[in-house]
C-alpha positions as a printed NumPy array, in Angstrom:
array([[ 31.395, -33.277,  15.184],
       [ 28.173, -31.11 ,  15.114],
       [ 28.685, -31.2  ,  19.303],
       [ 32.266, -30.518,  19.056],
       [ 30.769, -27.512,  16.895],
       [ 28.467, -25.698,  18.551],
       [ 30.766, -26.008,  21.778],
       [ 33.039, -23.967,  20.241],
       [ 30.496, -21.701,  18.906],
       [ 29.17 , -21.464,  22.74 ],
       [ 32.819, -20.308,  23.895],
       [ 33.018, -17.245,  20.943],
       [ 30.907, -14.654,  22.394],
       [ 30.763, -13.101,  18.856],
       [ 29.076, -16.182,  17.642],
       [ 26.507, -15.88 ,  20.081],
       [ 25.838, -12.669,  19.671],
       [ 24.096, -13.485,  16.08 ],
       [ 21.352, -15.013,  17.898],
       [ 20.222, -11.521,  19.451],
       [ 18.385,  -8.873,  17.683],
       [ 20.397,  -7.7  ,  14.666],
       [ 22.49 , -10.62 ,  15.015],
       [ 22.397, -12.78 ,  11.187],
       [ 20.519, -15.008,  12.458],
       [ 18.04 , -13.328,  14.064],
       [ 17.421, -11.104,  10.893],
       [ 17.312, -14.283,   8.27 ],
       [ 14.729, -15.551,  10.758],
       [ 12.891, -12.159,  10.567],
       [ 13.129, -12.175,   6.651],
       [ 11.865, -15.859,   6.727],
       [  9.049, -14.399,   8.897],
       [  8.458, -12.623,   5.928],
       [  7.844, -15.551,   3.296],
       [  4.668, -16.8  ,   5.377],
       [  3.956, -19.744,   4.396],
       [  7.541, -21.013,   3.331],
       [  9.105, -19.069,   6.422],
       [  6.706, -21.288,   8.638],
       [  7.575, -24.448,   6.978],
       [ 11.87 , -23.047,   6.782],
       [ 11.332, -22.426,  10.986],
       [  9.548, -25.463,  11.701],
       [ 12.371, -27.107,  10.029],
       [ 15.068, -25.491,  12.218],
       [ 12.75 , -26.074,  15.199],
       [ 13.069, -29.758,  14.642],
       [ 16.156, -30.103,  14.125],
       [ 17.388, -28.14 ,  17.477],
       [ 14.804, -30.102,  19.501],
       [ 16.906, -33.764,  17.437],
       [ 20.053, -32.199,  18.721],
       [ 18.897, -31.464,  22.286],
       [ 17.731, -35.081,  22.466],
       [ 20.873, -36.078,  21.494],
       [ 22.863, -34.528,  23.698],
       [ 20.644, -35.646,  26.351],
       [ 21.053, -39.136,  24.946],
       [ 25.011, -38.765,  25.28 ],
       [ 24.661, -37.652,  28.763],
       [ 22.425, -40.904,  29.814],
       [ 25.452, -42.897,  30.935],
       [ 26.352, -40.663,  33.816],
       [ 27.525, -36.841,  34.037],
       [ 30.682, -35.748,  34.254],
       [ 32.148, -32.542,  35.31 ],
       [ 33.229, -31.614,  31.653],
       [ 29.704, -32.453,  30.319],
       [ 28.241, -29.119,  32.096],
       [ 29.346, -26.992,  29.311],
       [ 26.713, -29.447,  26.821],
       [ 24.033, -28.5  ,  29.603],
       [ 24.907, -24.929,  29.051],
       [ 24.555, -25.493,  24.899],
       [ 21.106, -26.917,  25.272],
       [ 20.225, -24.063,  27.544],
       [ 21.562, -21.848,  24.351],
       [ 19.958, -23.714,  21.678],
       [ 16.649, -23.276,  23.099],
       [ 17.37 , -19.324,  24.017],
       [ 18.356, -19.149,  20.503],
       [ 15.214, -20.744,  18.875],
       [ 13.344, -18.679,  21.223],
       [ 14.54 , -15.898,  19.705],
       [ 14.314, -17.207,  16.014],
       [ 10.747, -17.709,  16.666],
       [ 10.407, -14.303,  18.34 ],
       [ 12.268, -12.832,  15.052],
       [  9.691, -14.447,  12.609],
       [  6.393, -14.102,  14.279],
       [  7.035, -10.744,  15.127],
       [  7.939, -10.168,  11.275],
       [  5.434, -12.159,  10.354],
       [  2.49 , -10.046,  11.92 ],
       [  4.378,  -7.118,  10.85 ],
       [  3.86 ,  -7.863,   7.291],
       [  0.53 ,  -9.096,   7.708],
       [ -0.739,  -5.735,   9.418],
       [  0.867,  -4.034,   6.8  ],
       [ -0.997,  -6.006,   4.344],
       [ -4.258,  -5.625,   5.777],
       [ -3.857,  -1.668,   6.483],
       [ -3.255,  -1.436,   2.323],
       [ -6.015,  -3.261,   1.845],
       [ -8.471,  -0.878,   3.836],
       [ -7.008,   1.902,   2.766],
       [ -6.586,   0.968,  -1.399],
       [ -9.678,   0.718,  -4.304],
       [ -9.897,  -3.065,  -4.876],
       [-10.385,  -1.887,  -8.715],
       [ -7.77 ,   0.831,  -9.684],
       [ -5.691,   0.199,  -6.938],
       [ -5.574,   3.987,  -5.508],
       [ -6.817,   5.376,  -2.471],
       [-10.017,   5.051,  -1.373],
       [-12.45 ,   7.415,   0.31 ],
       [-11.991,   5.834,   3.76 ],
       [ -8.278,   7.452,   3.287],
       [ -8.927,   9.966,   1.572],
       [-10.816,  12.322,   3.592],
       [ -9.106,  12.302,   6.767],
       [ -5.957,  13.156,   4.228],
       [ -8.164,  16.352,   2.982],
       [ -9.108,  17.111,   7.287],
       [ -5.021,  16.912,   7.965],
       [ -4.509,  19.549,   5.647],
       [ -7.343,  21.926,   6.206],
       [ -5.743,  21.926,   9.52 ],
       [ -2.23 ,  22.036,   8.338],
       [ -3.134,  25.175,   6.161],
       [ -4.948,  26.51 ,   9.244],
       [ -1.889,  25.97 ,  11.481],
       [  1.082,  26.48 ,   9.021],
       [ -0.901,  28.103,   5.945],
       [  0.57 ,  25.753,   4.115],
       [ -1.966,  25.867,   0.349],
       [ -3.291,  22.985,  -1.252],
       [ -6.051,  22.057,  -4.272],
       [ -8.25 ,  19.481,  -4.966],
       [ -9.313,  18.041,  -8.505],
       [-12.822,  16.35 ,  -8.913],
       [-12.899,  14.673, -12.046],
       [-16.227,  12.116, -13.139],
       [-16.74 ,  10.12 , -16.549],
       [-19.571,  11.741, -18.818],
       [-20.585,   8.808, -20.304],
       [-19.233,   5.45 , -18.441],
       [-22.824,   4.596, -18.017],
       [-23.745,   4.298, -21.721],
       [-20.201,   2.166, -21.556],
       [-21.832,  -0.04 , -19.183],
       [-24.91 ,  -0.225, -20.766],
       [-23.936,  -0.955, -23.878],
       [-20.947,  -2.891, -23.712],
       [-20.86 ,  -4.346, -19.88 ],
       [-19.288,  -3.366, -17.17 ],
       [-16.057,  -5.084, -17.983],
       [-15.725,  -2.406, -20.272],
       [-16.89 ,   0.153, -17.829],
       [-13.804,  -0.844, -15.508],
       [-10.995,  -0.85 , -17.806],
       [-12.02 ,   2.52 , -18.03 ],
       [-11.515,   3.453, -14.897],
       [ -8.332,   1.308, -14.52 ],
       [ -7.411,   3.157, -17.018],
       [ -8.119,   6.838, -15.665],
       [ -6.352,   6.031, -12.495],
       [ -3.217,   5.207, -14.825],
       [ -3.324,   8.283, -16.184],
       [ -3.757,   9.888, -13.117],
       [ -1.012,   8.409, -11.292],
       [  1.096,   8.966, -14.602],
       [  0.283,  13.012, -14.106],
       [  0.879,  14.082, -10.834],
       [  3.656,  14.045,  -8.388],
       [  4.878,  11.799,  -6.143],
       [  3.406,  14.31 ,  -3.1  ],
       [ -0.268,  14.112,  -4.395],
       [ -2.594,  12.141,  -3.391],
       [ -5.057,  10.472,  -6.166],
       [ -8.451,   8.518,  -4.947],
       [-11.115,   6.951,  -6.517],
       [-14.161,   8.192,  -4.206],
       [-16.67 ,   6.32 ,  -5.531],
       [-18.314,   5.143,  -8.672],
       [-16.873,   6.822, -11.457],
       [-15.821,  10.084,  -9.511],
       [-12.224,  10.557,  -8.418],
       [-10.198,  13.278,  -6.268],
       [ -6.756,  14.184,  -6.513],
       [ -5.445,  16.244,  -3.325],
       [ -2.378,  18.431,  -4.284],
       [ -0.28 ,  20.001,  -1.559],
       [  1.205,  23.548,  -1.839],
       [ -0.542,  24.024,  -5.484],
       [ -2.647,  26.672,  -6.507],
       [ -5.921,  26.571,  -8.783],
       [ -4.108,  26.644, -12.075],
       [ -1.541,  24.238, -11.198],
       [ -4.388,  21.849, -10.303],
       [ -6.74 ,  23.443, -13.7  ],
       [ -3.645,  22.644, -15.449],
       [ -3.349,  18.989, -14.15 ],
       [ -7.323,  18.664, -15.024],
       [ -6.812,  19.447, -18.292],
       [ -3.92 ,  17.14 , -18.538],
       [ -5.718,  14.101, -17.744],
       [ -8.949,  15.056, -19.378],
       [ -7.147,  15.407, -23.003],
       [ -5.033,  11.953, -22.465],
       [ -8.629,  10.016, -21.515],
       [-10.145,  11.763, -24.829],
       [ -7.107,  10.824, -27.332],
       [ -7.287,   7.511, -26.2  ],
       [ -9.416,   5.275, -28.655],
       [-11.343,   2.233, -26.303],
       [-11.408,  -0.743, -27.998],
       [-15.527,  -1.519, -26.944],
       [-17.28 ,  -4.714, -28.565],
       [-16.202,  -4.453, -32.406],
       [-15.467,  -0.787, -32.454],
       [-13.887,   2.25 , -30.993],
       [-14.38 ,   4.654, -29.044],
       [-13.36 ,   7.687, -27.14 ],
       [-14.178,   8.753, -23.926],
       [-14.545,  11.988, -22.046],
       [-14.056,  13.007, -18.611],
       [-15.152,  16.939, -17.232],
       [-13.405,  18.154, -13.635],
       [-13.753,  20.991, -11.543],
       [-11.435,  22.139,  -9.066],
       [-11.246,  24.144,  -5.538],
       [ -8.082,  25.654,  -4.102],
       [ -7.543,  26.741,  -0.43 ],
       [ -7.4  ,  29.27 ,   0.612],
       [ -9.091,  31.284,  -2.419],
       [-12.368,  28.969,  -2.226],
       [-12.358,  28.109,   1.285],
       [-10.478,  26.425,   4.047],
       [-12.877,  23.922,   5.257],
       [-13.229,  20.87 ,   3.468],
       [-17.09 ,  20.403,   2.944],
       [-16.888,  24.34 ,   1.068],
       [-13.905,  23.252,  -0.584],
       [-15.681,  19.953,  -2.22 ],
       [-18.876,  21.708,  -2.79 ],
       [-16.99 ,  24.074,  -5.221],
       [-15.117,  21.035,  -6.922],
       [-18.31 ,  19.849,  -7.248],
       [-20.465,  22.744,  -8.33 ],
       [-17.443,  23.068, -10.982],
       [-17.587,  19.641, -12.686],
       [-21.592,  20.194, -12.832],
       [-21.272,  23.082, -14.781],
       [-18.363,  21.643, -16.647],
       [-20.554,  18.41 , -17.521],
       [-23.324,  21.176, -18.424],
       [-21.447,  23.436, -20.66 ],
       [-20.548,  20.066, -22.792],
       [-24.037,  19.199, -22.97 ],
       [-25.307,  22.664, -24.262],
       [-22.355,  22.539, -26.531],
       [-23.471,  18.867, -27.918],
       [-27.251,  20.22 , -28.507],
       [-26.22 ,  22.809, -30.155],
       [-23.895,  21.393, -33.144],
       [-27.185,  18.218, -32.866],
       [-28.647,  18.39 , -36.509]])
């Protein structure tokens, strides 16, 4: 009956056609391409069952061949185009994924899950030269922990990392879709903002740094708040290269971090 089956399916040329790309069954053996693991085991599976039915057919044919038999030579010549291209459909998938996979992986923080330096600066190179070609503006927000270390120190860096986990959650939860957040190293993180100005990105700063400072940590037995300071550079008005452009974020969140200590020495008893 399965014979009878797929000898009708080998006369419908709309049957056959699912076995080509975009046909269903080359795209459910893409998607199982997807699944790894349980796609490999699901396509072994149909593998060896194609390769029972080809033997068989073969078997059936042992006896002698007869004229009307040539169309069953012509569905084992099918059946193995077909898992050909099943095989095709879910490696290629397969790799896809994987690539993908591995590209997230070199471009993402392991920690906070954002982007990392490595993508981050060739982002802030595409548009200097995008503002240079199109003068199309864009800002940058530095922002650093003031005291993460005495977090560390004092409670373990456990502590120190739910921390930043939870910066870059705040970060993500206050900028748009467009921007693009990074953690660059350490305790410092960017934020690149296209077409914003230096009080859209101030404004953002201040955003983030009074959500981090009303949240109470929970460190040891007690809790605690924590601060961050930023500074900021917009382009064009500080620069359109991007070394002069994160020297002034920089030189900003210095004096920021400086301004708090002065303040803290002078209300000291």
């Amino acid at each position: 009956e399965l014979i009878e089956g797929l000898k009708r399916c080998l006369a419908d040329e709309e049957a056959l056609k699912q076995f080509l790309p975009g046909g269903t069954y080359y795209n459910q053996a893409a998607t199982l391409g997807t699944l790894q693991r349980d796609g490999a085991d699901a396509i072994g599976s149909l593998a060896d069952s194609l390769c029972a039915l080809e033997e068989a057919i073969w078997d059936g044919l042992a006896d002698g061949m007869r004229s009307q038999d040539q169309e069953l030579l012509e569905l084992v010549r099918v059946l193995r185009l077909g898992l050909h291209r099943i095989m095709t459909a879910a490696t290629e998938a397969y790799h896809k994924q994987s690539n993908a996979e591995l590209d997230r992986l070199a471009h993402t923080d392991s920690l906070t899950g954002l982007y990392n330096r490595r993508y981050w600066e060739p982002e802030l190179e595409r548009y200097v030269e995008l503002y240079k070609r199109y003068r199309h503006p864009f800002a940058i927000l530095m922002l650093d922990f003031d005291n993460l270390k005495w977090v560390n120190d004092t409670f373990g860096h456990a502590a120190g990392d739910t921390a930043l986990v939870h910066l870059a959650t705040v970060m993500r939860m206050s900028i748009r879709d467009v921007d693009i957040p990074c953690r660059f190293g350490g305790d410092e993180f960017l934020i690149l903002m296209p077409e914003a100005d230096k009080n859209a990105i101030q404004m953002v700063g201040r955003r983030i740094s009074e959500s981090i400072h009303k949240t109470r940590f929970k460190l040891g037995r007690s809790f605690a708040s924590l601060q961050v300071s930023f500074g900021s550079a917009a382009c064009p008005e500080d620069g359109s290269d991007a070394e002069v452009l994160l020297r002034v974020a920089d030189t900003m969140l210095y004096e920021a971090k400086e301004s708090k200590k002065k303040r803290l020495s002078s209300t000291a008893p």
